[in-house]
Every structure is written in C-alpha cells, then in structure tokens.
C-alpha positions as CSV (number, residue, x, y, z in Angstrom):
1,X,45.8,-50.1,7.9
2,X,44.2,-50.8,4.8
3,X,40.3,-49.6,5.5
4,X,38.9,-50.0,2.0
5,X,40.0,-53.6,1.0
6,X,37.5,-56.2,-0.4
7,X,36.6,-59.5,1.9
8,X,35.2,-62.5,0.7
9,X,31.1,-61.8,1.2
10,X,30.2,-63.7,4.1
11,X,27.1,-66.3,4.6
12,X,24.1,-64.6,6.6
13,X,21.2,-66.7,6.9
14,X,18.6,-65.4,5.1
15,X,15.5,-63.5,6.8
16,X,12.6,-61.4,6.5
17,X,12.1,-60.0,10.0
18,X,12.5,-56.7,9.6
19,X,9.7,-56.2,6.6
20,X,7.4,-55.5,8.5
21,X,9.0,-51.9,9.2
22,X,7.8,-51.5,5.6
23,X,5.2,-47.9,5.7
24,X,5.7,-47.5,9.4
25,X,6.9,-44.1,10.9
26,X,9.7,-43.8,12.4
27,X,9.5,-43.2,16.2
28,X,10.7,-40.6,17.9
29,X,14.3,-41.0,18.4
30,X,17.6,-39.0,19.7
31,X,20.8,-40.3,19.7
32,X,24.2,-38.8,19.8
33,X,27.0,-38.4,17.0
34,X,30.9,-38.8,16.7
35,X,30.6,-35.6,18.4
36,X,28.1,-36.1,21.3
37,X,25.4,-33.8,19.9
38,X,22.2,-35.4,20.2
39,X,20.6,-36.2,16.3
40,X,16.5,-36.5,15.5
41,X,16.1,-39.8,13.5
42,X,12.3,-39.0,12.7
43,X,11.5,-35.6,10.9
44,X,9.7,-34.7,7.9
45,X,12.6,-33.5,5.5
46,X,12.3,-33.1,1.9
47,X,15.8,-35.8,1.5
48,X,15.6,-40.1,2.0
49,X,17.6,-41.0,5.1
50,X,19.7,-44.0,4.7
51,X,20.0,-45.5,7.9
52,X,22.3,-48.2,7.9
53,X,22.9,-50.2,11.1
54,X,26.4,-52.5,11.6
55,X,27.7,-54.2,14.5
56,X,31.2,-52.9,15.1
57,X,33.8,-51.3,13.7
58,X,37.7,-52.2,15.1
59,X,39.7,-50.4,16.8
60,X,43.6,-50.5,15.8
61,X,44.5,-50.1,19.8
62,X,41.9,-52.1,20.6
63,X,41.0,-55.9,20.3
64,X,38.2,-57.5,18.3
65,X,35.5,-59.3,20.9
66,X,36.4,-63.4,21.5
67,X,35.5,-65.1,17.8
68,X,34.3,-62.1,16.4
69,X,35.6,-63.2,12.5
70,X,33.4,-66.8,13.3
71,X,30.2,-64.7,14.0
72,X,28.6,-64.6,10.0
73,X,28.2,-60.9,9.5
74,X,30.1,-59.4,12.2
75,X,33.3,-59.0,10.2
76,X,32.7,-56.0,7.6
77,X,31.7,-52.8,9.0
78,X,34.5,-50.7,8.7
79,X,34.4,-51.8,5.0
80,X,30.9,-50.9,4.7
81,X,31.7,-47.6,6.1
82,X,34.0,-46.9,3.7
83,X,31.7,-48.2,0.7
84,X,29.2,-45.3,2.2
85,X,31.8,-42.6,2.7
86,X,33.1,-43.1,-1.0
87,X,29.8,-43.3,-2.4
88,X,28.5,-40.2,0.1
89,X,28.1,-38.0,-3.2
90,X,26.2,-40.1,-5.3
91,X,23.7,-41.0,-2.4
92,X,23.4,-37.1,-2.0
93,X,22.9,-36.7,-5.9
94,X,19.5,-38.8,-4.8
95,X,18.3,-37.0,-2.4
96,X,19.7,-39.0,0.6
97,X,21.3,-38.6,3.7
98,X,23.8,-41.8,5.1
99,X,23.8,-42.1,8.5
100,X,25.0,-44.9,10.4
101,X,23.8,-46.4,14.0
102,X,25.9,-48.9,16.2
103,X,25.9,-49.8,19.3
104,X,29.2,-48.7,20.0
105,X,30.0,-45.5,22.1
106,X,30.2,-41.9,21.1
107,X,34.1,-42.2,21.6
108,X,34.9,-45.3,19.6
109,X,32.2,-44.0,16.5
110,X,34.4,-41.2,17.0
111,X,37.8,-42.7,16.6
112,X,36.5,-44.3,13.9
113,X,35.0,-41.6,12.1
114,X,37.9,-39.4,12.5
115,X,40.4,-42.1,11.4
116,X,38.6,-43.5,7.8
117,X,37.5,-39.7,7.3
118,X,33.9,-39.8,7.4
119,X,31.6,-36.6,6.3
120,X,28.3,-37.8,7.6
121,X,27.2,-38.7,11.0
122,X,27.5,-42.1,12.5
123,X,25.2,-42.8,15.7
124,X,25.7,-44.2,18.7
125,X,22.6,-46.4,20.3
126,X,24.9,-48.2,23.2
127,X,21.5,-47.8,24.9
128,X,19.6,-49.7,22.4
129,X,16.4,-47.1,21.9
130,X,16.1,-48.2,18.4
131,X,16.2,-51.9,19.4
132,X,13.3,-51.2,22.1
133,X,10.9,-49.1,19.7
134,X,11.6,-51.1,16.4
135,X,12.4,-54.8,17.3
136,X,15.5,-54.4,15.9
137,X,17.7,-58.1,15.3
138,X,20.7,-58.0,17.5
139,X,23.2,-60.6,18.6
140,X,25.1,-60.7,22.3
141,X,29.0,-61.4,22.2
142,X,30.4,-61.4,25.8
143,X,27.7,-60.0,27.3
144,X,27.6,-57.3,24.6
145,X,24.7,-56.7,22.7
146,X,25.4,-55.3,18.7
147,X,22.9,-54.9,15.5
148,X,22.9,-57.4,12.8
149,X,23.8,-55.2,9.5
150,X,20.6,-53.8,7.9
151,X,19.6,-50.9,6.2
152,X,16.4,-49.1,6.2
153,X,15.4,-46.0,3.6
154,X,13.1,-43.4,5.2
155,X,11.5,-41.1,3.5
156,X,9.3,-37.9,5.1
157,X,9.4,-40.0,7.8
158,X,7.9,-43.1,6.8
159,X,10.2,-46.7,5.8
160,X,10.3,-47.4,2.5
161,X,12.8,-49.7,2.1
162,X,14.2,-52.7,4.5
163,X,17.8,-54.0,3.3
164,X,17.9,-57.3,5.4
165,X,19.6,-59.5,5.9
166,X,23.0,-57.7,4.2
167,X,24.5,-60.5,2.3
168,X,27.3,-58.7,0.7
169,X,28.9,-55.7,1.8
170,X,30.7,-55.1,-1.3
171,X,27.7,-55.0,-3.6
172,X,25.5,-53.2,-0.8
173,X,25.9,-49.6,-1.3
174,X,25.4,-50.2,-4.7
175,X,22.4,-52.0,-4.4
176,X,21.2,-49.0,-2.2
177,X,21.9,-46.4,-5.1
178,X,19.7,-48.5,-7.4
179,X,16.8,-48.9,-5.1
180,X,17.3,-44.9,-5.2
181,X,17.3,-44.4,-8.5
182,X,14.0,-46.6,-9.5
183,X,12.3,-45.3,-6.4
C-alpha cells in the first residue's frame, strides 16, 4: 500500500470557526497515545506544539465508513500523516512538536502508527474531551462522530495559530513550516 501518494486536493467549504481559539490557553487535557500512556496537551514547554486533528486514518483489514470518499475532507489523513512524519525534522528544527488527535482508538492510532512508521505521538480522543472544552467542528458518519482536519500551533500554552478549514493536504505541512519560520 502506497501511504505517501498525492490526491487531488479536495473542496472544503471555507470557515472561520475555529479563530476564535486564537490567544486562548489550552485547557487541561489528557489523552492516551499509540501506546496507551496518557499525554498532557497543556504545559508550559520552551517548544510550539503542532496539534493537528484528522478524521480517520484506514485500516488495510478494515473497511472505510459507508461514502467516506463523498464526505469533502474525510479522504486524506493517512497522507497528511505521512506529510508530518517526513517533515518531523524540519518541524523540530523550529522548535515544534507534531502531535496528532483523532477520534479513533488507541489500537487503530496504533496500527497505524506502527505501519506508516511514525516517531511522534498520535492521540486518541474517542471520548471527545477536546471537542467538549474547545468547540471543536466534527462531523457524524454512522453514528460516528470524527474531527474535521485542522491544525492549531500552541505555544507555552497559549494558541497562536488556527489552520482551518485544511484545504489542501499536500501543501499543508508546508504551509505549517512557514507560519514557523515567520513566527
């Protein structure tokens, strides 16, 4: 399975929701990692955290939810993944941290993790705590609830930055490092 190929960006409706996360501190929140250990979101830390949320990644044993290439912005995230993982030591060369948050569980993040080889850790919030403290956008497919792809930059525990909506996960990463390098 080809993990890194390029898709055709996909349409997202534009919207500014999420800017009003702009100078707020991050709440207090724990979730668990690929590995089940439990992971402080909001600490005071000399690096930037960039915390990029995604819907989904696929599973090769398992299959996609019902439509889930129809839904604009679903399809992507394993891409994007990759796009952070092979971009992991440039983001560190700027002082920041990728971590990723879905909604999946600690054993499919792990799976996934594992299998595409990533050296960071990727978050599982299947109980939605970030949704609940931070208003988070989400969409429900089969009664499933995932995050709309977003990124936020945090630094010393305050946002800085609010990537949303993700229009193209090709040119994201990259317009990540630049927001880094000017900022």
């Amino acid at each position: 399975m080809d993990d890194t190929k390029l898709m055709k960006d996909q349409p997202i409706d534009e919207n500014k929701e999420l800017q009003n996360l702009l100078n707020k501190s991050l709440p207090s929140i724990l979730l668990p990692n690929q590995s089940g250990n439990l992971l402080k979101l909001n600490r005071e830390e000399t690096f930037r955290l960039v915390i990029y949320f995604y819907s989904l990644t696929g599973n090769p044993n398992k299959k996609l939810p019902e439509n889930w290439k129809s839904i604009p912005g679903a399809e992507g995230c394993t891409l994007e993944n990759c796009n952070f993982r092979d971009n992991y030591e440039k983001l560190i060369q700027l002082n920041a941290l990728p971590i990723g948050i879905s909604t999946q569980t600690v054993d499919d993040i792990k799976e996934m993790t594992k299998r595409i080889g990533l050296q960071f850790d990727v978050l599982s919030d299947s109980n939605l705590i970030c949704t609940q403290k931070l208003n988070l956008p989400t969409f429900e497919v089969n009664n499933s609830t995932f995050y709309k792809r977003f990124t936020i930059i945090v630094e010393k525990n305050i946002i800085k930055k609010v990537f949303y909506p993700v229009v193209s996960v090709n040119k994201h990463v990259d317009n990540i490092l630049k927001w880094l390098k000017e900022n």
